[in-house]
N, C-alpha and C positions, 0 to 999 in steps of 0.2 A: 437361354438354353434352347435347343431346336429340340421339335418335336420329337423328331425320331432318338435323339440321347434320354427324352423320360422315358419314352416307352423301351426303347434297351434297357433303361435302368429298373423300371416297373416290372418288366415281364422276364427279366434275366437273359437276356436273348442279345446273340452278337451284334453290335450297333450296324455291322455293316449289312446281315442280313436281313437286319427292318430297315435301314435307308434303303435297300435294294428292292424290299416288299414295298415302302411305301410309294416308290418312282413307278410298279407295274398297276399297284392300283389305282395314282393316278393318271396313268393311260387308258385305264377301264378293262384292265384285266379283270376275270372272278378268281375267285378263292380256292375252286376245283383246278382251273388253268395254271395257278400261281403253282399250290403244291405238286400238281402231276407234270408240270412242262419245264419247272424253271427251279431246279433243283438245285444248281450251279449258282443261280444268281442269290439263291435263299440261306445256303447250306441246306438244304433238304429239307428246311424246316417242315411240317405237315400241316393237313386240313384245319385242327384247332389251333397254332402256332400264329398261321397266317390270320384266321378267324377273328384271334384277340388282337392282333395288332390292327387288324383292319376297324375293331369295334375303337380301342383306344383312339384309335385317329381319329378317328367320325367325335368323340366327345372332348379330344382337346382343338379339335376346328371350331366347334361350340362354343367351346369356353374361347375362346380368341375372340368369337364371336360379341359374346358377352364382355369382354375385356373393352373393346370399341365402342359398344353402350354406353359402359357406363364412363368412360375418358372422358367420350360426348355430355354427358348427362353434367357432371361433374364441371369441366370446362364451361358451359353455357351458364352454368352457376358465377362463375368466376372465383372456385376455390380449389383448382387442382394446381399444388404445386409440384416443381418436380422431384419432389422426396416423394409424394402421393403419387404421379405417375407412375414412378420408377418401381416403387412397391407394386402398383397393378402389373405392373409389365411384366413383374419379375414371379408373378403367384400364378400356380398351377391346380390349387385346390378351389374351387365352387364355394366351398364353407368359409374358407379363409377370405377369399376377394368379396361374396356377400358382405361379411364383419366390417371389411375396410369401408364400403361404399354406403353401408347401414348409416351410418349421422349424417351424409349426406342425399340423402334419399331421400325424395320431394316427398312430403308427410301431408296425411288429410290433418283435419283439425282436432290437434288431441290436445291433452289437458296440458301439455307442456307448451305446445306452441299459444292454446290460451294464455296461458300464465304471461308470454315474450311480447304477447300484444300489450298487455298489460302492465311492461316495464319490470320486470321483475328477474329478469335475469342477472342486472347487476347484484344483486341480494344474493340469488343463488350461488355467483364467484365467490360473494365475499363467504356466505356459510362454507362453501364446499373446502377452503383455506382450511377454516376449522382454527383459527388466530381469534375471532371474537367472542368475548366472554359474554357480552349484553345482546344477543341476539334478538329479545323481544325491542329492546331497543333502537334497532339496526332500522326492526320492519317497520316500527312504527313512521320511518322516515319515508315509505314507499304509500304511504296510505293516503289516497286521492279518491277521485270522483270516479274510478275504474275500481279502486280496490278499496272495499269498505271498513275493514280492520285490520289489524295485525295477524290477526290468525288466519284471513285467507292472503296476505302477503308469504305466511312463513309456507302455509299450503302450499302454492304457486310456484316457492321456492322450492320445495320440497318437489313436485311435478317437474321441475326439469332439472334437479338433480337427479331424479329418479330415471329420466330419460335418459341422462348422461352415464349412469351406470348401465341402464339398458344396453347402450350402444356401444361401449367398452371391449375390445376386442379380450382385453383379459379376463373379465368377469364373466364372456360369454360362455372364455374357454373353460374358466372355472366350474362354471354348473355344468357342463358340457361333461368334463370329467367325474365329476359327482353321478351324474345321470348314467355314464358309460359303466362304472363300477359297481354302481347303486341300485340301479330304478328297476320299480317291480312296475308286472303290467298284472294289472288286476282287473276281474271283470264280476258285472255284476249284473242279474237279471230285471229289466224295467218293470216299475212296475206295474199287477194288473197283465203281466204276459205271460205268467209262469206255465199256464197250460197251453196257451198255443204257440210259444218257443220252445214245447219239451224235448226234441230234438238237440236244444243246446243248455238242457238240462246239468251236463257236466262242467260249465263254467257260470254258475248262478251267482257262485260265490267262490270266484277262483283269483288267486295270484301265484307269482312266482317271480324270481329276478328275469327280466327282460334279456341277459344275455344267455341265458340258459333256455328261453322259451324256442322251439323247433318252429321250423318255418310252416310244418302244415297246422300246428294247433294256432297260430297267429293268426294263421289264413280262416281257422274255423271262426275264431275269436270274431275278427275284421268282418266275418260274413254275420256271423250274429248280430253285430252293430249297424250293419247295413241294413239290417231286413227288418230292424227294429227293438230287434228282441234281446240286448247286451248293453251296457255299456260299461266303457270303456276307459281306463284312466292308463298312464306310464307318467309315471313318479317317483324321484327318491325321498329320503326324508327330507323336509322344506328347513329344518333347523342344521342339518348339514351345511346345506347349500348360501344360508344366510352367512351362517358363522364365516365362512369362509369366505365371502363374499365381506363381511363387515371386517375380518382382520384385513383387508386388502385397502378399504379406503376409508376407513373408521381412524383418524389421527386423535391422540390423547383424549383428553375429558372434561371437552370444555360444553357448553350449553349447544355448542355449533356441532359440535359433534354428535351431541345426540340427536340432532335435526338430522346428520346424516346417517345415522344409523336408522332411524324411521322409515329415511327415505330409500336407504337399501332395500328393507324387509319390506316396505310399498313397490321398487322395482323387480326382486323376485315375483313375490306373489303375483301382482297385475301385468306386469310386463315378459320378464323372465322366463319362468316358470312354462308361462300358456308356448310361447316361443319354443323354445329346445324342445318341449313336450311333441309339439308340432314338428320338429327337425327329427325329433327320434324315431315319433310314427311312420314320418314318413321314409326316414334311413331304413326301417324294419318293414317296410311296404315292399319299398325295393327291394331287400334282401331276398326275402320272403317270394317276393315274384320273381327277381331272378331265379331260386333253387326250384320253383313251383315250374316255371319255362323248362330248367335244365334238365328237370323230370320226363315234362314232356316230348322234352323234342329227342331225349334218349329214346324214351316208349315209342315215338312216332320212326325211329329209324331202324329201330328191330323190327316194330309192324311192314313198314317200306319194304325192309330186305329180306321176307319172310320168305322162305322155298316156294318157285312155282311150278305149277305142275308142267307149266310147258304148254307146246302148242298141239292140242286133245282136244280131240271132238267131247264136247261136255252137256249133259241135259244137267240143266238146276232148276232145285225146288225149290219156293218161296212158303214155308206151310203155313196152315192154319187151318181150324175150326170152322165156324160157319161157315167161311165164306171159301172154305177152300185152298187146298195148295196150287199153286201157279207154275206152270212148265214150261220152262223154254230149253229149247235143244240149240246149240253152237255149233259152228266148224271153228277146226284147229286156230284160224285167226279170231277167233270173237265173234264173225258176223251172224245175226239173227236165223235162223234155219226156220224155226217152226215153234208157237206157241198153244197151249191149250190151260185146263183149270181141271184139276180132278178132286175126287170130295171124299176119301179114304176115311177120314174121321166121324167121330160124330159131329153134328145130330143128323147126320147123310149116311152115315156107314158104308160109303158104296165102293168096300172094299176090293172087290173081285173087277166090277168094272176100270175103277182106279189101276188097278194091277196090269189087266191087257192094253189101255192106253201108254201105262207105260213102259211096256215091253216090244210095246209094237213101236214104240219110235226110237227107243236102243236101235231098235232090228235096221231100222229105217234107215238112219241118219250114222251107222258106226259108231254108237257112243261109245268112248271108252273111259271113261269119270261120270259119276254123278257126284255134284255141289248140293249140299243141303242148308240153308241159312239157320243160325242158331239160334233165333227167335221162338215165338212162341209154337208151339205143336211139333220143334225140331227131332226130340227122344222118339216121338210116337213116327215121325216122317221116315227117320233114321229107320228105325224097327219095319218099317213100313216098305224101303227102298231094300233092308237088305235077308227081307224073306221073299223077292220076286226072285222066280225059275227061270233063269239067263242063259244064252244060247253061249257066251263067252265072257268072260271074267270082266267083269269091272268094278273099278273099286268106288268105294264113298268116303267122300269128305263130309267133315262138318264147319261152315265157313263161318264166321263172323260179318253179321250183318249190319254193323255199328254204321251210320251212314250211309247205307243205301235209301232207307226212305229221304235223305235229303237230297241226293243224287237223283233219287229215281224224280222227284216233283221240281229239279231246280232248269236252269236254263240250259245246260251240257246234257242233259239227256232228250228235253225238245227237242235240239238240233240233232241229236245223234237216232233218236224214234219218234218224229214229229206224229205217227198216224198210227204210235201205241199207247195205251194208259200207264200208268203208275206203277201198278204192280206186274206188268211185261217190262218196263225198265228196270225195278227196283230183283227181278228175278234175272234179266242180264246180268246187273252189276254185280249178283254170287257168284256167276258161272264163271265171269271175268278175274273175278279177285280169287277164283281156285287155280285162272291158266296163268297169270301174273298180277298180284297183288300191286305191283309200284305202278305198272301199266295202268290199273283202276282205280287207284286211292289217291294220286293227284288229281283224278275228277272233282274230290271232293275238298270241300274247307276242312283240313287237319282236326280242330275243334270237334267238329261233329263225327269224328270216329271213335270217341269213346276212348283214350287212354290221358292217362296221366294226373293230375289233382288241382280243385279251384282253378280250372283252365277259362274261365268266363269270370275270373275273380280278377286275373292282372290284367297290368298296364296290354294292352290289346294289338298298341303298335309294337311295343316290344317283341308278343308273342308271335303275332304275324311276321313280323321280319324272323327271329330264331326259326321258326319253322318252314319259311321260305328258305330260309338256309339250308336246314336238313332236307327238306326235300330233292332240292339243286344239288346238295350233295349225293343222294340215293341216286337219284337219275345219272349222274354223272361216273361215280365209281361202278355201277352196273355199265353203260354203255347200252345205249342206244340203235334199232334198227332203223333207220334211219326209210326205208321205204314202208316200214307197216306202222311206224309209231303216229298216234294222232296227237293232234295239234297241242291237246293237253300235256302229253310227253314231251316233247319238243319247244315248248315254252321254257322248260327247266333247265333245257341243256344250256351249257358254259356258255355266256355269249350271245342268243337270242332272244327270247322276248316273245308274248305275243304278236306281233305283229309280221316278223321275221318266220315264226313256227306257220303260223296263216298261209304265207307267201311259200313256202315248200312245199304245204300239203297240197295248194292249188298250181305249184309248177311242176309236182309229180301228177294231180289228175290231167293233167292238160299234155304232157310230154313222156308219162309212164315212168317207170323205177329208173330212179337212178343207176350207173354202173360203175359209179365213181365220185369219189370224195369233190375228186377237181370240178363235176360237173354242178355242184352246191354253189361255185361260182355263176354259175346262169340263174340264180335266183334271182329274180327283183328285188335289190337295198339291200343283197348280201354282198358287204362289201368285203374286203381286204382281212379288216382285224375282226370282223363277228366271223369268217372262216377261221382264223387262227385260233381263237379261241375255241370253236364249236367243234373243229372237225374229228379232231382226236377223241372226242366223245361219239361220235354216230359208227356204226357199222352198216356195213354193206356186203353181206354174205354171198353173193354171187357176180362179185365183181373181178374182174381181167388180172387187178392186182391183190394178189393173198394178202398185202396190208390195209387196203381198206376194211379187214374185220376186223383187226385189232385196235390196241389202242393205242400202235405206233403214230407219234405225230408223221399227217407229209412233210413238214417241214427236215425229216428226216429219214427221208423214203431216199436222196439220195446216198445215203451213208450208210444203209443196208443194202443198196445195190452195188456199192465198190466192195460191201465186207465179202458180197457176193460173188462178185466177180474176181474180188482177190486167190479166193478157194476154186474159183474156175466151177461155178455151178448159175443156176438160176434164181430168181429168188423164191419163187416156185418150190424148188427143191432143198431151200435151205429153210422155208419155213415146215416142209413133210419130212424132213429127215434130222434125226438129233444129233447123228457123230457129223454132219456136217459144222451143226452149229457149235459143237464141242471145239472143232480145229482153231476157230476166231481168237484170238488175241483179244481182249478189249481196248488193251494199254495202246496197241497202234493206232487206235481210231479217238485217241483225246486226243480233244482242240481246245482252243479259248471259249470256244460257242459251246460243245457237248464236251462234257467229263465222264466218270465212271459212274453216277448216279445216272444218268443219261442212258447211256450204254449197256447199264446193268439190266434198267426198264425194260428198254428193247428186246436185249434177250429173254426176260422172262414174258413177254409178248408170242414174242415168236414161239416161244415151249406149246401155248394154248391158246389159239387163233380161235377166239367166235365161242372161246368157252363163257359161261354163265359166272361168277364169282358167288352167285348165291349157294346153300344149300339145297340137297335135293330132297324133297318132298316127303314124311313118311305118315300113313295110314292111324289114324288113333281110334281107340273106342272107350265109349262110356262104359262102367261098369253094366250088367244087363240086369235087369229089374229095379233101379234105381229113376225114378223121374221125377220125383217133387219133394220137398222138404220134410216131409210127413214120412216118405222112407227113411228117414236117416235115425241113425242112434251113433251115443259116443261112443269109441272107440271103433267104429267103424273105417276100415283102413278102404280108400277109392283111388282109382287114377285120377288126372286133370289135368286143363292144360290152364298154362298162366294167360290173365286175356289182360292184368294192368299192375304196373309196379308202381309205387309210392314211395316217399322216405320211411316210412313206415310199416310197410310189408309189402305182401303181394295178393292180389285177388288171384283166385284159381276156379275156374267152370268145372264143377264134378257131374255137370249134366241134370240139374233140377230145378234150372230158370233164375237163380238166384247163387249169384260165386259168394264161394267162402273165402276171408280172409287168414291169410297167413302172416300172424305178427311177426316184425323181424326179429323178435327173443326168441319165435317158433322155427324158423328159416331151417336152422343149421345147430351144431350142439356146440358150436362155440359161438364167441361173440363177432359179431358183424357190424360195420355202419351204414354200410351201403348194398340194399338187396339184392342188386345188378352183379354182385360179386358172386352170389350164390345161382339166380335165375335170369331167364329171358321169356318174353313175351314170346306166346306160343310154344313154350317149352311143356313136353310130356314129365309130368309128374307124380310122384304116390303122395297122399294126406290122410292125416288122421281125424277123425271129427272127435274136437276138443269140449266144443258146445254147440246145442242148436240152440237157440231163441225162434221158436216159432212165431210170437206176439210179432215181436220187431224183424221179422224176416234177417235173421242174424245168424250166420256159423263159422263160428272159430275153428281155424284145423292149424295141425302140427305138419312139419317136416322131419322133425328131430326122429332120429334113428331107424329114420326111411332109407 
């Protein structure tokens, strides 16, 4: 069967549209290009459509991969016949092809292959027949200068009957099914840890059936075991799995039989058993990190596509205590204008001087936004920012600071303020992430911006690659300006690459802003297909042609100037005026190449040339006199904004250094499975304070009948 008929058959998806996705990716199409360009060749499929068939190919290449291993392996042996080939050739599951190549698979020295040194495998046929009544009998005939009785002949025997059952592809599936129905994962606190694990207190003594357990308490479970402090069993009952296992190769009731029955409940226990144990752990690793990634890379794409403020002149505060809040003032593109440190707080109090410094450089520099970082001293800075006496209105934010300190000390910000410290980079990157959040948060490693769950517990190339994803897709569905975006932006886009993003931003300092899509060909190693891909993602706002700010492909800039020309205008004028573009026909301009999905794009391009797709921006405030957990009482009803979703709930910042949880029974007053149905990251909301734990820095809040 060809690849592309499982994965049509897998994913439900029309065969012709994954042969068609999988011929552009392997040309080196991306995933944003495939769904936004090639609608015709896909059916329309979309960004997650193409996403999964692009993942399913990559893991049945693999497994093809692995299919030629083990032929190889096998052949060299000289026991692959062509019933065994043909079987390999013809298996599409990893579990199943494993099983097949399991009895063959070059073994260290176990007790069964001791036994075969030993001669004893003829004994093992004749028991495993289960025809001989004199079994003590039998072995006595194998007992030599290797084997010193009969009892370690029947042993011997018994070791690679027990192997033989191990390797069985039906008895593997048998416990396999037992285990799938059955098996609880039960956890237990080591011991001698119980006080410095108390953290994972609530599974000292926990079980439950393993298909019922959620992916984050696995994850807490997995991390307890990790860190020392759990361990860890998935098991069903072991008399299940025998019985079923002994009706399958237990023949009548002869002495030989009882040998095999021995040797069954020896290959469960010592072989069996630890195996599948091991296959399930690890089937519920992956589960578990996949749903843990899918968490994340949701959380990471609403963080991405958060409202920007736009291009505002912005002073942002870095606050704190000792050592001071930190100011930096911007112009509308981001660049550095002017830094200082003011010291409003205690144990400085130097409120009033704090105040004219920073009115005097509003005044200065046009601010029209102050960024406040939500870090420590933010309430008191907030309070602080918005009782200054202002010659004209500007507003304050309060930003999320989750990864600026690794931005501000990593290598992107050296090159970007080789000759400022720390906390002048780490107070850019608030000002930045208020004028566009996606613009600044591809500076950083995803991981370290604070969303999502056990995000340093999974498979790590998994998560990087899912979150290279989302971010390529953010960058991509916003569009790009293509002469202010830095290098870090322009990495993501469809099609290039560091090294390609590099070669722009030094063929615009060396040659000044582009005026034109076309002229992206004078790049160095921008060749033919990373234009085709890239360009319908960049804009270029002051260029000759009204479609280089959209997100019309040029590959079909001809086809809007005949639609143009057709109505007897300019294109000019057909992108400023709507009853022109009202007159167009669509149906006359399909062809083999462009259809109505095509066409349709276009038009709705043309409606909103150089507009933003995000949300626009709005103002929150903390409750007032509310700043640390010691204000709070239950029943206290507070605004907040959501700052991380989980399977599980949501955390919410009600402004007192430490977010309260919102369980998902709390969410909403019906049932729920998924939070994301109810909330988003950075969403204004009301909550109810349910519990405080002040010991454990702990607060429960409601949404219900908010």
């Amino acid at each position: 069967m060809l690849l592309s008929q499982i994965i049509s058959k897998e994913l439900n998806l029309v065969l012709k549209s994954v042969e068609n996705t999988i011929t552009l990716l392997d040309e080196g199409a991306t995933i944003p290009f495939i769904s936004r360009y090639r609608k015709e060749m896909t059916g329309s499929l979309d960004e997650l459509e193409v996403g999964a068939i692009k993942e399913r190919y990559e893991k049945l290449q693999e497994l093809e991969k692995r299919k030629e291993t083990i032929l190889k392996s096998m052949d060299e042996q000289g026991v692959l016949s062509a019933e065994l080939e043909n079987k390999i050739k013809s298996s599409y599951n990893i579990t199943e092809l494993e099983d097949i190549y399991l009895p063959f698979k070059p073994k260290r020295k176990t007790r069964a292959v001791k036994a075969r040194e030993k001669g004893l495998e003829p004994l093992a046929k004749i028991i495993m027949k289960q025809y001989e009544r004199d079994v003590e009998g039998r072995a006595a005939s194998f007992v030599n200068n290797e084997v010193a009785d009969t009892d370690e002949a029947l042993q011997g025997a018994r070791d690679i009957i027990a192997e033989w059952v191990n390797e069985h592809q039906v008895s593997r599936e048998i416990v396999r099914s037992v285990f799938e129905k059955e098996a609880t994962i039960s956890a237990k606190v080591v011991k001698g840890k119980e006080e410095e694990g108390v953290k994972y207190k609530d599974y000292y003594d926990w079980n439950e059936p393993l298909k019922r357990c959620p992916s984050h308490r696995f994850m807490a479970m997995r991390r307890g075991e990790k860190e020392g402090y759990l361990k860890l069993n998935i098991t069903p009952e072991a008399e299940t799995c025998t019985h079923r296992l002994k009706r399958f190769f237990v023949k009548g009731n002869t002495s030989a039989s009882e040998q095999v029955a021995e040797a069954v409940s020896d290959a469960y226990k010592r072989l069996l058993a630890p195996s599948i144990e091991t296959e399930f752990t690890n089937t519920s690793t992956e589960k578990s990190d996949t749903e843990a990634i899918r968490v994340f890379a949701e959380n990471l794409r609403q963080l991405l596509l958060a409202s920007p403020l736009g291009q505002k002149r912005v002073l942002a505060l870095d606050p704190g205590y000792r050592t001071g809040c930190k100011v930096v003032c911007l112009d509308a593109q981001g660049n550095l204008l002017d830094n200082n440190t003011i010291y409003p707080h205690a144990p400085q109090n130097k409120y009033q001087e704090s105040a004219n410094t920073i009115t005097s450089l509003i005044n200065k520099h046009q601010i029209e936004a102050i960024a406040i970082g939500n870090g420590t001293a933010s309430r008191e800075t907030e309070a602080f920012a918005k009782g200054l006496r202002l010659n004209h209105k500007v507003d304050t934010y309060v930003v999320s600071e989750d990864g600026a300190s690794v931005y501000s000390a990593g290598k992107v910000a050296r090159e970007e303020f080789p000759d400022y410290d720390v906390t002048v980079r780490g107070a850019v990157s608030i000002g930045r992430r208020l004028m566009d959040p996606l613009a600044e948060l591809v500076k950083i490693d995803p991981k370290s911006i604070g969303v999502g769950q056990y995000q340093h517990d999974v498979d790590q190339s998994q998560l990087k690659k899912s979150l290279d994803n989302v971010v390529e897709s953010c960058v991509n569905s916003v569009g790009i300006n293509l002469n202010t975006a830095s290098k870090h932006l322009l990495t993501y886009v469809s099609g290039l690459g560091p090294q390609l993003a590099q070669n722009i931003v030094d063929f615009r300092s060396e040659n000044g802003a582009f005026d034109s899509r076309d002229k992206l060909k004078k790049v160095p190693r921008l060749g033919a297909k990373a234009f085709e891909q890239a360009a319908g993602f960049l804009r270029i706002s002051n260029s000759k042609n009204p479609l280089d700010n959209t997100a019309v492909h040029p590959e079909t800039y001809k086809l809007v100037k005949q639609m143009a020309s057709d109505i007897g205008c300019s294109i000019d004028e057909l992108v400023a005026t709507k009853t022109l573009r009202e007159q167009i026909k669509l149906q006359n301009y399909v062809s083999d190449k462009f259809g109505l999905p095509t066409l349709t794009d276009i038009m709705n391009e043309l409606d909103k040339p150089g507009r933003d797709p995000r949300s626009e921006i709005v103002a929150f405030e903390f409750a007032e006199g509310i700043y640390s957990i010691d204000d709070l009482y239950e029943g206290m009803v507070l605004p907040g904004l959501v700052t991380n979703i989980t399977n599980f709930g949501a955390f919410v910042d009600i402004g007192v250094k430490q977010d309260g949880l919102v369980h998902i029974s709390q969410l909403a007053d019906r049932y729920i499975s998924d939070p994301n149905d109810i909330v988003k990251l950075q969403q204004q909301v009301k909550v109810k304070i349910l519990e405080v734990d002040r010991t454990r820095k702990r607060i429960q809040l409601s949404m219900k009948n908010l």
